[in-house]
DRENNUZA-534820 format. One record per residue: residue in three letters; x, y, z of N, C-alpha, C, O, CB in turn. Coordinates in steps of 0.1 Angstrom, whole numbers, plus 5000, padded with zeros to 4 digits. Last residue first. Glycine has a CB too. Layout:
BEGIN
ALAXYZXYZXYZXYZXYZ...
***
This chain:
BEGIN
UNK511950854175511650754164511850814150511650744140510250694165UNK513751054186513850904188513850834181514850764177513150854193UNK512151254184513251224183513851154175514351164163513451194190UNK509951114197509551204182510751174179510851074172509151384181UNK510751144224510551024217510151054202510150944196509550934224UNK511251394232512451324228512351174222513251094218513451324240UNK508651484227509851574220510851474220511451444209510451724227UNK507751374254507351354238507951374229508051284220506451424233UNK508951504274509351334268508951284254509351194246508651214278UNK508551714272510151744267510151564266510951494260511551844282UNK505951714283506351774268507651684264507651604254506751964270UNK506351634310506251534297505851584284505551504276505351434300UNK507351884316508051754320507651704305508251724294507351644335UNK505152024313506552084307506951934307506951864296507652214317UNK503451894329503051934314504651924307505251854299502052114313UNK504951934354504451824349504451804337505251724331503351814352UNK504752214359506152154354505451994352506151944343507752174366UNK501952254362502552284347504052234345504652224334502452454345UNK501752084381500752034371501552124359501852064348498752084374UNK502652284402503752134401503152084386503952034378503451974417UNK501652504401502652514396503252384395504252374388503152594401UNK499452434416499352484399500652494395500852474383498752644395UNK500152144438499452284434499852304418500352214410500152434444UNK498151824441499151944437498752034434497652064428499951924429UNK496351794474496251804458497551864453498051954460494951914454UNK495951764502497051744495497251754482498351714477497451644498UNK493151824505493951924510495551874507496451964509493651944527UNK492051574494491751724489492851814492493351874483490451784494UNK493051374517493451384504493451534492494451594486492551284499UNK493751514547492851494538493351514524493951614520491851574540UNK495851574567495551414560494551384551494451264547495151324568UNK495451724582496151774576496651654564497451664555496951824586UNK492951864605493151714598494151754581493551804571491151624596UNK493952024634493852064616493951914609495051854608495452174610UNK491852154661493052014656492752084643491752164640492551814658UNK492552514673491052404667492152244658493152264650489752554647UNK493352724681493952594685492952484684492552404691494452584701UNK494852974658493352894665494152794670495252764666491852834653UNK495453314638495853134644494553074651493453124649497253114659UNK494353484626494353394618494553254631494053144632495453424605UNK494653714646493453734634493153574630491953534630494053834618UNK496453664659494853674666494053704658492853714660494553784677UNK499253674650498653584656496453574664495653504670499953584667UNK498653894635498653794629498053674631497153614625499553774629UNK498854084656497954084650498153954641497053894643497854214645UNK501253984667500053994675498954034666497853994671500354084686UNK502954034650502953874654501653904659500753854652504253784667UNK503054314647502654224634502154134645501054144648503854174622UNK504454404673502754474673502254384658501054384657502554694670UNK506854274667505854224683504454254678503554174678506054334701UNK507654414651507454284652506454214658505654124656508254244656UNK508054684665507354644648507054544649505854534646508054644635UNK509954564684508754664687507454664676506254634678509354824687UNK512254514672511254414677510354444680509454354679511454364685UNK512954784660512754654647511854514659511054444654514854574639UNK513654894681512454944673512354864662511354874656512555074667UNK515654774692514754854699513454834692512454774696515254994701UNK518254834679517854704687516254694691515754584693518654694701UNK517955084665518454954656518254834662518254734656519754944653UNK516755224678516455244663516955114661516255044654517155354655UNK518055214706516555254706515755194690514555144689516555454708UNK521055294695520155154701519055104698518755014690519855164714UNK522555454671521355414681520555304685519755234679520455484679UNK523455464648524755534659523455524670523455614679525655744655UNK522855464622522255584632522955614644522955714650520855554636UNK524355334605523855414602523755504610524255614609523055374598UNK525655134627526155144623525555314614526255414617526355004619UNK522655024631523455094646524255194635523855314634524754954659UNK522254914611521154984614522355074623522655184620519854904621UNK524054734611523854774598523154944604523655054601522754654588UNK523054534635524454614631524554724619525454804621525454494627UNK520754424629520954564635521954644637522054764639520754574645UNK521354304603520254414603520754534616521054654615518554324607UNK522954084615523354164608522854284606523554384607523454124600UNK520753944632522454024639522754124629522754234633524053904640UNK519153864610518553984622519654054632519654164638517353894634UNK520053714595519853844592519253974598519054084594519253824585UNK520153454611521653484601521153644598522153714597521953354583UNK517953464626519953444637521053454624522253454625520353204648UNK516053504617516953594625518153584627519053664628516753614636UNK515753224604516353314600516953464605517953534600515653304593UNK514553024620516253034623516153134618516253214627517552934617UNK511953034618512553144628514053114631514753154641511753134642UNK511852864599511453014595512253154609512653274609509253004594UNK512252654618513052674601513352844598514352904595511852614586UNK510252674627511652704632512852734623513852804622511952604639UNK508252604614507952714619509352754628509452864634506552704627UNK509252314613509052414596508752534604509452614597507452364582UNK509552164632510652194625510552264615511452294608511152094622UNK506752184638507652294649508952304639509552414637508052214668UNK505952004623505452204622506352284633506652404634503352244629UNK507051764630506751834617507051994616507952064610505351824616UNK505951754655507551764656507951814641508851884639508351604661UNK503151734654503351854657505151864656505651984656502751884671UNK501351544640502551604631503051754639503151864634501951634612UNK499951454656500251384651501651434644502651374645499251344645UNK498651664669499451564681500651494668501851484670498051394691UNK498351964656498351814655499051774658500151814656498351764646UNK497552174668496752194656497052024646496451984637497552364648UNK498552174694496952194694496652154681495552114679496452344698UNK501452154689500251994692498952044693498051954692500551894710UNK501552394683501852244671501352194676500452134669503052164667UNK501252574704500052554694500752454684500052454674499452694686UNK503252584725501852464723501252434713500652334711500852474729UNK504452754716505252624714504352524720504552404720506752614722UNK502853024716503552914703504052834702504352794690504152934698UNK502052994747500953004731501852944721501652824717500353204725UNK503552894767501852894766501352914755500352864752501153004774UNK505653024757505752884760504352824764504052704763506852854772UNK505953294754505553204742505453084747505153004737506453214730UNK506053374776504753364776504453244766503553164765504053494773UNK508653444778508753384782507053274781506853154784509553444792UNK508853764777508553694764508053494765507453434757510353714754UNK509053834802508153834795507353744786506353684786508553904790UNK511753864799511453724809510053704802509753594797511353754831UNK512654054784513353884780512253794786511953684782515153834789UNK511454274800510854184782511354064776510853994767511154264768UNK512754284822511554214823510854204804510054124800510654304835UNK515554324813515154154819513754164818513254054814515654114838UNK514754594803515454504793515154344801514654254795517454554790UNK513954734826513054684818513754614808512854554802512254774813UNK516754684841515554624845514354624832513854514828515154704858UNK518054854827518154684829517054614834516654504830519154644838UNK516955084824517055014815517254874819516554794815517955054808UNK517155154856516055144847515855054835514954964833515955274842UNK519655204858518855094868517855044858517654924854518055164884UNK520555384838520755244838519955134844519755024839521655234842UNK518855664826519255584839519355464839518255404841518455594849UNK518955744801519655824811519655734824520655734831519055974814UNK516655644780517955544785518855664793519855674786518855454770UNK513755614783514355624793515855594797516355554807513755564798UNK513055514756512355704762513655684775514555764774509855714773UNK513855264754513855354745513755544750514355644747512655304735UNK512455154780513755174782514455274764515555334764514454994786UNK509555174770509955244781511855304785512355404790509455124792UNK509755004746509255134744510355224759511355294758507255144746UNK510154764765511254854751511555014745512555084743510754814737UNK507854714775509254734781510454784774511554834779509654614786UNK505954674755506154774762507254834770507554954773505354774767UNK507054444744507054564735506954674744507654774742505954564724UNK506954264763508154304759507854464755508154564761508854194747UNK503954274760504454314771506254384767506654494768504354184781UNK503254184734502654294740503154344754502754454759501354264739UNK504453934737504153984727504454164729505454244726502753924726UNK503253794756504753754752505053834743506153804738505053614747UNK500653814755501353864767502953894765503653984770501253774778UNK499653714731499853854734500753934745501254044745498853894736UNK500653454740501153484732501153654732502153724734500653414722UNK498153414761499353394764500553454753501553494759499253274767UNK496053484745495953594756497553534759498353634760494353574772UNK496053234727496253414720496653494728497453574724495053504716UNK495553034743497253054734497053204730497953284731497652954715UNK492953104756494253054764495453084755496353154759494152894767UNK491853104730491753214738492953224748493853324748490353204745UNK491952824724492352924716492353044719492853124711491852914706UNK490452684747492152674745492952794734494052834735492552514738UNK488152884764488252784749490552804750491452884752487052914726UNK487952804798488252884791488752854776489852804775488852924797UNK487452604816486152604807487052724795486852714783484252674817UNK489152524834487652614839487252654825486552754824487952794851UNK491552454824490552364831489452414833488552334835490952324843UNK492352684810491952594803490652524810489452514806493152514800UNK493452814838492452884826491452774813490252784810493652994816UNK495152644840494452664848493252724840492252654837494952724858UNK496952654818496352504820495552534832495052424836497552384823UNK498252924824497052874806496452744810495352724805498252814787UNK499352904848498252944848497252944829496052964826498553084855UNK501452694843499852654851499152744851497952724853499652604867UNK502952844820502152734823500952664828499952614823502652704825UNK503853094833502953054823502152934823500852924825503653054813UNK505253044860503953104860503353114846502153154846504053244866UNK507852924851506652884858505752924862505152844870506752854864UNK508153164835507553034827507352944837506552854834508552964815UNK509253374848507853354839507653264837506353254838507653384828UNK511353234861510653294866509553284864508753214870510953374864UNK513253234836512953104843511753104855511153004857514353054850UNK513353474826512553434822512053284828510953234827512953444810UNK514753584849513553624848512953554839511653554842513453754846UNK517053394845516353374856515353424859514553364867516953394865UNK518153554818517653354818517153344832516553234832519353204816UNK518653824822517553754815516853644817515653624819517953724806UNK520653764846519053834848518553774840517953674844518653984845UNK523453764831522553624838520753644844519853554845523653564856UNK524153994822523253874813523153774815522753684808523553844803UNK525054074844523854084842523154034832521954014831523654194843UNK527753984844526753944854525553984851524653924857526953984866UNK528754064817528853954816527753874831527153764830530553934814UNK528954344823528254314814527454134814526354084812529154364803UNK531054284847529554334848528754304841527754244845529254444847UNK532954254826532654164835531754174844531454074850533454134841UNK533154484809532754344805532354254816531454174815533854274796UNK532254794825533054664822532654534816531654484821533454624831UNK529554994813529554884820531354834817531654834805528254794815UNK528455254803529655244807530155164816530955204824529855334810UNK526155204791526255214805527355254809527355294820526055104810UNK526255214763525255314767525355324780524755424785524055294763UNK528154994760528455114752527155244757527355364755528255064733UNK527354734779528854854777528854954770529755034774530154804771UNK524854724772525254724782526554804784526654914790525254614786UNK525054674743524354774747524754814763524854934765522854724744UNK527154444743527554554732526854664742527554734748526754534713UNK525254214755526254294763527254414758527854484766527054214767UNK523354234737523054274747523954304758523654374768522354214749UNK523254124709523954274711524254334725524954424728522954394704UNK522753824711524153914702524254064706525354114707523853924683UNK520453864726521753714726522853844723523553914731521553554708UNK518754024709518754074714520253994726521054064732517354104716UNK518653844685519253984683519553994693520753994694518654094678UNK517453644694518353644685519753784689520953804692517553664671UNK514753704699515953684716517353654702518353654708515353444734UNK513553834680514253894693515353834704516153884712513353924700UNK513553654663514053784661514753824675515953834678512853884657UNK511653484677513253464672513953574670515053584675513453394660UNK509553594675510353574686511453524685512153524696509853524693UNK509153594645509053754655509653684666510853734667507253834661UNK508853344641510353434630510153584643511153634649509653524602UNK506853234651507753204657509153304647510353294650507753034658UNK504753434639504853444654506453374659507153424667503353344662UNK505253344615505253464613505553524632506253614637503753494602UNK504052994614505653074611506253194614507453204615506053094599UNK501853084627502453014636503853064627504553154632501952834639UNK500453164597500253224611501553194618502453274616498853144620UNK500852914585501453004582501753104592502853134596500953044573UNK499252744599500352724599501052824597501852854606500552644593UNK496152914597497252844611498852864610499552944616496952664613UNK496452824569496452954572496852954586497853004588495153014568UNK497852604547497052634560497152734567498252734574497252564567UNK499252504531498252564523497452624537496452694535497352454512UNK501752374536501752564533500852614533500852734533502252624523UNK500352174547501052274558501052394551500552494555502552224562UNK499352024529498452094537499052184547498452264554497552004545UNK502151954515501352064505500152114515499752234512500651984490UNK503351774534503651924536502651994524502452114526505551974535UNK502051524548501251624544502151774538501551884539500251644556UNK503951254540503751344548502951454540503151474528505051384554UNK502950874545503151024531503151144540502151144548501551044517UNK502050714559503250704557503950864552504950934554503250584548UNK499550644550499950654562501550724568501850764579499750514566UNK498450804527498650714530499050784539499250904540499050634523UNK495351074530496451004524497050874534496550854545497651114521UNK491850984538493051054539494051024530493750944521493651034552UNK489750884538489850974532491351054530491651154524488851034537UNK489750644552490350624537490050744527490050744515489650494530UNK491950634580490950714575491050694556491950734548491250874582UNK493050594612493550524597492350594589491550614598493550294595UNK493650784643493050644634493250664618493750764614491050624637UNK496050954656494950924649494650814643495450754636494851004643UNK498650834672497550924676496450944669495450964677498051044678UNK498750524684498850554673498150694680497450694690498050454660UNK501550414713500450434704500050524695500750624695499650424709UNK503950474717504250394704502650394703502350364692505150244705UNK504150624743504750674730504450584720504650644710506250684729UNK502150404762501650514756502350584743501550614734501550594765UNK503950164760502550164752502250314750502050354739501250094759UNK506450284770506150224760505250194754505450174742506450174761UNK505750344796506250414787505950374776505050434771507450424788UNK505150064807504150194808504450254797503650244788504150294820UNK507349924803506549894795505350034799504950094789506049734798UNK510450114805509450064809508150074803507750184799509450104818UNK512550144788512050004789511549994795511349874798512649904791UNK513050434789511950374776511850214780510850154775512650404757UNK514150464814513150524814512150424800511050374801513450684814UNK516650384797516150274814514450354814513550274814517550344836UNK517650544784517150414779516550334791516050224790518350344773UNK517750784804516950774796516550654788515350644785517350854790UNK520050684816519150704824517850744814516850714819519750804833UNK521850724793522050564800520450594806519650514801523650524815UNK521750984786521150874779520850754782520050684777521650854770UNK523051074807521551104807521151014798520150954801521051244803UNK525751024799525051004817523551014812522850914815525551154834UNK525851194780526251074778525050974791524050894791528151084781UNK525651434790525051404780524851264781523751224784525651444769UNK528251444808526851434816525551394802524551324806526451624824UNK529951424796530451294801528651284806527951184807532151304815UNK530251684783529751604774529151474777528451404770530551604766UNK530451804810529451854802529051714793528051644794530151994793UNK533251694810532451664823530951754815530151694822533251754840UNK534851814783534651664794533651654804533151534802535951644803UNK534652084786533351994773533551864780532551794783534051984750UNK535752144808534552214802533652084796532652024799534952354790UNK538552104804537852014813536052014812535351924814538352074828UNK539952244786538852144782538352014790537951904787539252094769UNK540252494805539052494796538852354791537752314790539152594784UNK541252354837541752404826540352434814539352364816542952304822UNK540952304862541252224860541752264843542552194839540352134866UNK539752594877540152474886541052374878542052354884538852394891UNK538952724863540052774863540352674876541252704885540152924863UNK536952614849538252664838539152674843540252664838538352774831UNK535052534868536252424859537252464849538052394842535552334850UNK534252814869535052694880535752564875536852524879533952614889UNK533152854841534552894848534752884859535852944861534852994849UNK530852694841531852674832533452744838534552694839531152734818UNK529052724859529952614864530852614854531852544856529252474867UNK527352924850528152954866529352844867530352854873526852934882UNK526852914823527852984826528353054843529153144847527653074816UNK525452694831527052634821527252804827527952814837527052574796UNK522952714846524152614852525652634844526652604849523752434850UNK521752924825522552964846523452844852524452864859520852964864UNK521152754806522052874805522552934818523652994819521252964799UNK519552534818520552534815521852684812523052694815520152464806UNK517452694827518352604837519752594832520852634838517852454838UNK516552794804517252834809518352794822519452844825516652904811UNK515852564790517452544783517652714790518652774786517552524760UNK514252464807515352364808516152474803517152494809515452204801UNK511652534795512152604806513752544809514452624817511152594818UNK510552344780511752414774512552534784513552594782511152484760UNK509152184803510552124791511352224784512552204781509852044777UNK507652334814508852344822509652244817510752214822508652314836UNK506552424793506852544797508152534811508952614816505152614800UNK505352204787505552254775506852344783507952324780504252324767UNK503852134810504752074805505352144798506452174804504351974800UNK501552334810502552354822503652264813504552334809501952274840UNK500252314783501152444784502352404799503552434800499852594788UNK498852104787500452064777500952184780502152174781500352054758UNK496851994802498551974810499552024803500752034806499051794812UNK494751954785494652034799495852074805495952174812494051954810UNK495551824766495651994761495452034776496052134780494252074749UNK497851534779496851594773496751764774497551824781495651524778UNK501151414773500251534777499051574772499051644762500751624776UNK502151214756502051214770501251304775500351254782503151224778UNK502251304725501651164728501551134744501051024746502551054720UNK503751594727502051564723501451434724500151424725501751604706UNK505551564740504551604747503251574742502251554748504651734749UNK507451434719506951324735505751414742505051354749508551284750UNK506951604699506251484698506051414711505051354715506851394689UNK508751794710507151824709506551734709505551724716506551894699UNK510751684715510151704724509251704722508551624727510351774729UNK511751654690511651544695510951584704510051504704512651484696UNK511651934681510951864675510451724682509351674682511551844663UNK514152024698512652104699511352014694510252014700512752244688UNK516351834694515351824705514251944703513351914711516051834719UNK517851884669516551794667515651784680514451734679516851644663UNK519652084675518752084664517351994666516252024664519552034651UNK521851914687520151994695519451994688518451934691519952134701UNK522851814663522451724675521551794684520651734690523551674682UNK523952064652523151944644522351834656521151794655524451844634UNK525452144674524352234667523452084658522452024662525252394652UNK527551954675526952004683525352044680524351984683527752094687UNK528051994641527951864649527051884664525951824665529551804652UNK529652214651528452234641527552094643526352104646529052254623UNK531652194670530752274671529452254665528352274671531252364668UNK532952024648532651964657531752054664530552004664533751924664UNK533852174626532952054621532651994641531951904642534051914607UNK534952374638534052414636533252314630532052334627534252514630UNK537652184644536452264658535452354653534852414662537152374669UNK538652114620538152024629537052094642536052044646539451964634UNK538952404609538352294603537552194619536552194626539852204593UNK541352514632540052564626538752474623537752474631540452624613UNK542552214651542752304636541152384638540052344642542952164618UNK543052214679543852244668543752304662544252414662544152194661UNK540252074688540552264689541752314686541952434687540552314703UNK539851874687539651894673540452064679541152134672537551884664UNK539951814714540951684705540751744691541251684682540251494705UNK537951914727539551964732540251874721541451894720540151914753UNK535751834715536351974714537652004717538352084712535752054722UNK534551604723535951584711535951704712536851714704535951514694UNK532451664740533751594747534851584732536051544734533151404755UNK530651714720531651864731532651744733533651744727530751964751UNK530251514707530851614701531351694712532551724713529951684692UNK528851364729529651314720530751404710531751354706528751254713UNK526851544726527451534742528751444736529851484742526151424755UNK524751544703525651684706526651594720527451684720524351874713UNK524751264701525551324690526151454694527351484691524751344679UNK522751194723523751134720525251224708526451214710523051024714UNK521151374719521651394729522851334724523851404720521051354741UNK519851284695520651424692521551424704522651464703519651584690UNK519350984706520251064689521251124691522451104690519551184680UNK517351054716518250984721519751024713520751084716517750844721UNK515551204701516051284712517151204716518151264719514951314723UNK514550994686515551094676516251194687517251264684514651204663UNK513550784701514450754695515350884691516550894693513950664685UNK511250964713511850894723513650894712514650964714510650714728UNK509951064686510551154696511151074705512251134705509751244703UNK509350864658508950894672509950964681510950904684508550774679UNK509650774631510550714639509950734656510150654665512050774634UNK508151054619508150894613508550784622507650684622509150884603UNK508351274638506951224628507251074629506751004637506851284609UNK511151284640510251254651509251204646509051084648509851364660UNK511751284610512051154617511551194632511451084637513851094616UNK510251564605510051494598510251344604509251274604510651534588UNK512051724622510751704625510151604617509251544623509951814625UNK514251694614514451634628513051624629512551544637515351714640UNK514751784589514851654590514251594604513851484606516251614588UNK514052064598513452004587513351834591512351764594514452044572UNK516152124614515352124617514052054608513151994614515552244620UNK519552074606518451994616517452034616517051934622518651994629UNK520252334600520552204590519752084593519452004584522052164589UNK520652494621519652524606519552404600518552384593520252644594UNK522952354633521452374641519852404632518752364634521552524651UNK525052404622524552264621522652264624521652204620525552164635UNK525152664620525252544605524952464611524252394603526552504595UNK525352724649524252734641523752694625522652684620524052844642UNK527852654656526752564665525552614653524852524648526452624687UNK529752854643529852694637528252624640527552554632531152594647UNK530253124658528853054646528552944643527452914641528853084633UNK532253064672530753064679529853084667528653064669530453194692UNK534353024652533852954660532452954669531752854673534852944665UNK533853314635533653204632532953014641532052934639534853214628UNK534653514662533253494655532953324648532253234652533153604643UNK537353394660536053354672534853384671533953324677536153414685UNK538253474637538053344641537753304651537853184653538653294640UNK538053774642537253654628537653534632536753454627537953664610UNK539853824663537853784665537353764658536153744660536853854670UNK542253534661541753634657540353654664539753564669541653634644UNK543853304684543053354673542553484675542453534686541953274670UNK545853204696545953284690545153354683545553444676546553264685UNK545652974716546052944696546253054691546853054680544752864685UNK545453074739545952944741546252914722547152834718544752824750UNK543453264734544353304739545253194741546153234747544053374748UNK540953194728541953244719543053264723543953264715541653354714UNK540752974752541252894740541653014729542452974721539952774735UNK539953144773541253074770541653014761542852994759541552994776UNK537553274755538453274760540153274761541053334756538153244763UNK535553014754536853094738537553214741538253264732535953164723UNK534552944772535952894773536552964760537752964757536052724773UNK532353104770533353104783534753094782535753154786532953014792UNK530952984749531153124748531853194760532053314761529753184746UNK530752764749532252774742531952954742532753034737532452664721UNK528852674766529952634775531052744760532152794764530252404777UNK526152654754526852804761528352784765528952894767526052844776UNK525952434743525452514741526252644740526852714731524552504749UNK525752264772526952234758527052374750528152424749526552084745UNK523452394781525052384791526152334777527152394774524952214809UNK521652304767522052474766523552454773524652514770520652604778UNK521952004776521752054755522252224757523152274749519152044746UNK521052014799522051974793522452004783523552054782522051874793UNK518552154796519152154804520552094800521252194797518352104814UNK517151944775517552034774518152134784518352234777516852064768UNK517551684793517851654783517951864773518951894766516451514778UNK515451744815516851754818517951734807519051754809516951664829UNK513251774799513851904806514851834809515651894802513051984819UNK513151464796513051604782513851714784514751764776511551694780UNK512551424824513851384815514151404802515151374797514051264814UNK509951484828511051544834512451524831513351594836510951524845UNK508851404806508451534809509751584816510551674813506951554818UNK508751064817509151144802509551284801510451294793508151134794UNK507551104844508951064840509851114826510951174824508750914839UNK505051194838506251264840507251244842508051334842506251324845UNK504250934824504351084819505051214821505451304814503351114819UNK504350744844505350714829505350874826506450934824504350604814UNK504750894871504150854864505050814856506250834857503250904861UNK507350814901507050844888505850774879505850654878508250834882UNK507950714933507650614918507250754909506250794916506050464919UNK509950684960508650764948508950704937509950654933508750944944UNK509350434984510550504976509150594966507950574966512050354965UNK510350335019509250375011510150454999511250515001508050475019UNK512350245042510950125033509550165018508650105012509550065049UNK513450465051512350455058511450315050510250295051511650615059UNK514550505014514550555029512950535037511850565034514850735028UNK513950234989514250384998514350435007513450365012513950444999UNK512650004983513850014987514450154991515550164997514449954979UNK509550034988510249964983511350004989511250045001510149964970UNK505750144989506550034994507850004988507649934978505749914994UNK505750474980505350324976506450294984507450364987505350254958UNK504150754965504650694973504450534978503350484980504450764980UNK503950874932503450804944504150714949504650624943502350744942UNK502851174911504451074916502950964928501750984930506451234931UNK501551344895502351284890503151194899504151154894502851364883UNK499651434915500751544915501851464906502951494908501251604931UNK497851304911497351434906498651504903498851594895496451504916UNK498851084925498851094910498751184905499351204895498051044903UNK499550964951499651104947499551164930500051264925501151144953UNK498850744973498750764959498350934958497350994962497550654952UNK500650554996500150735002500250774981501250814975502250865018UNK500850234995500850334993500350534994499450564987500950284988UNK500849885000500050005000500950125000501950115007499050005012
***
């Protein structure tokens, strides 16, 4: 017998633990909570080379073209992942492709100190890194959408990706205790050695049979209106006005924490008259205000939910928040930059803010399909890598022109924010999208005329011919 605590996911049980009693884990949050510690780990590899490049320019010599270089590497791989990784969650299932990526990025840091020779070798290994997270956004979504029902998905959602602030406060408090305890590529050793550590503990989690019926059952039934089982829908993805929606919300919040990653200790020192090593303490605020928000996103969209509130109201009012708040905190520190206190503070509270999207845009794939949500997250990410190659540049460009924050960091997310929000509330919904209907996979007009063309040019060459 047991003290059964289900509501709260765990229960107390007869076994080998302290006092004769040990906690048992649902299957579901067992899954939930080893996602989060799987990205939690994933940001700590992540972040670790923006500490240690450092000692390591200073140990080879390099240039800051070739420490730019090196801290770009993680994102060729990371763009290059996203497509495929939602596509094999779809096909193969999130349990297997998360095992993967862990496997592949944790596997890679630990060869950092053995490639950090040559150029070549540490930017194919970095990128490798990047290729192997790449696929946990997707892999996740799928283990949420087949464990979590819509009552539960925002809290889950919100403390799975909440990890990769965990993660960003553990690597850069613990990365320079081990730099200067034991040397920088002690860093990627004991980082990568923990990747590794989690997978053992993660294959022990999938052999349990609980586990295992629920990921491997089917999420929708077989339908002979549909396409085959097998065939992926992307002609209903572009054609879907949701979907599209959802790309345009996740490119705006990418934008920002992009940009805002890259310039934010630039802004700190050049308008504060901060030291770098100040600069470098307060861009630990961000990742703890937003760690902040997002346990207060979550249960309160899944509270709202439970009392009757339509779920598509729940993602809009949460998204606006993520939205419509930052933006005001921008505005404020735009009008207000003579007093620093000020600025920092409203600069953490629109990072943390933003933090909302984890209630509206990184739920709405499984609202709109359990089935293909690792799919749509890899195609609406796709769209939101693109900040991270044109949105650094833009503001630099911009600064560069005007010689202003306010104009070039400031006011391009501000525009953004007030689009996503109308976008997002005109067109998105968290209504399911049966994305399997034959009709809705038709080719479009343009595949029927290279068709034509096609088999023009076969006629022509059998005329030829004969």
């Amino acid at each position: 017998m047991g003290l059964d605590l289900t509501e709260a996911g765990f229960a107390i049980v007869e076994g080998d633990g302290p006092f004769g009693y040990s906690i048992r884990l649902s299957p579901e949050y067992s899954v939930v909570l080893a996602t989060a510690c799987a990205f939690v780990v994933g940001n700590m590899d992540k972040i670790n080379i923006s500490v240690a490049i450092i000692p390591m320019a200073k140990e080879f010599h390099w240039s800051p073209t070739v420490i730019g270089l090196v801290q770009s590497s993680f994102f060729y791989g990371y763009l290059l992942s996203q497509l495929p990784a939602g596509y094999a969650s779809s096909r193969f299932g999130g349990k297997n492709v998360l095992s993967v990526g862990v496997g592949l990025w944790s596997l890679s840091t630990a060869c950092i100190p053995f490639a950090a020779s040559t150029i070549p070798g540490l930017f194919l290994s970095r990128a490798a890194v990047g290729l192997g997270e790449g696929v946990a956004p997707a892999a996740a979504t799928d283990l949420i959408a087949k464990t979590v029902p819509t009552s539960s998905r925002s809290r889950a959602t919100s403390f799975v990706f909440g990890g990769l602030h965990v993660g960003s406060l553990l690597g850069l408090t613990l990365a320079p205790f081990f730099i200067d305890a034991f040397g920088w590529p002690s860093v990627f050793y004991v980082f990568g050695i923990g990747g590794l550590a989690w997978n053992v503990w993660w294959q022990g989690i999938m052999r349990d049979e609980r586990v295992r019926r629920i990921l491997d059952a089917d999420v929708m039934p077989n339908d002979p209106e549909n396409i085959g089982k097998d065939e992926l829908p992307w002609r209903a993805f572009v054609r879907n006005t949701p979907v599209r929606a959802l790309c345009v919300v996740h490119f705006v919040h990418n934008w920002f924490h992009y940009t805002f990653l890259a310039w934010l200790p630039s802004y700190f020192i050049d308008t504060m008259s901060l030291p770098l090593s100040s600069a470098a303490k307060i861009s630990l605020l961000p990742p703890i205000a937003a760690l902040v928000v997002s346990g207060i996103a979550g249960p309160s969209a899944d509270a709202l939910i439970s009392r009757g509130v339509p779920t598509g109201t729940v993602r809009k009012a949460a998204q606006s928040a993520a939205f419509l708040g930052p933006a005001a905190c921008l505005v404020g520190a735009s009008v207000i930059d003579d007093r620093p206190l000020v600025c920092v503070a409203l600069v953490t509270m629109s990072l943390g803010l933003s933090s909302f999207s984890l209630a509206g845009l990184y739920c709405n794939h499984a609202d709109l399909s359990p089935k293909f949500a690792p799919v749509l997250i890899g195609a609406t990410n796709s769209v939101g890598a693109l900040p991270g190659i044109v949105g650094v540049v833009f503001v630099g460009w911009i600064y560069d022109k005007t010689e202003s924050w306010a104009l070039s960091l400031f006011a391009p997310s501000i525009f953004l924010f007030l689009v996503g929000t109308v976008v997002f509330a005109l067109y998105g919904t968290a209504t399911a999208q049966n994305f399997e209907r034959k009709k809705r996979n038709e080719p479009f007009a343009f595949e029927k005329r290279l068709a034509l063309v096609g088999a023009g040019g076969d006629e022509r060459g059998k005329e030829k011919e004969s």
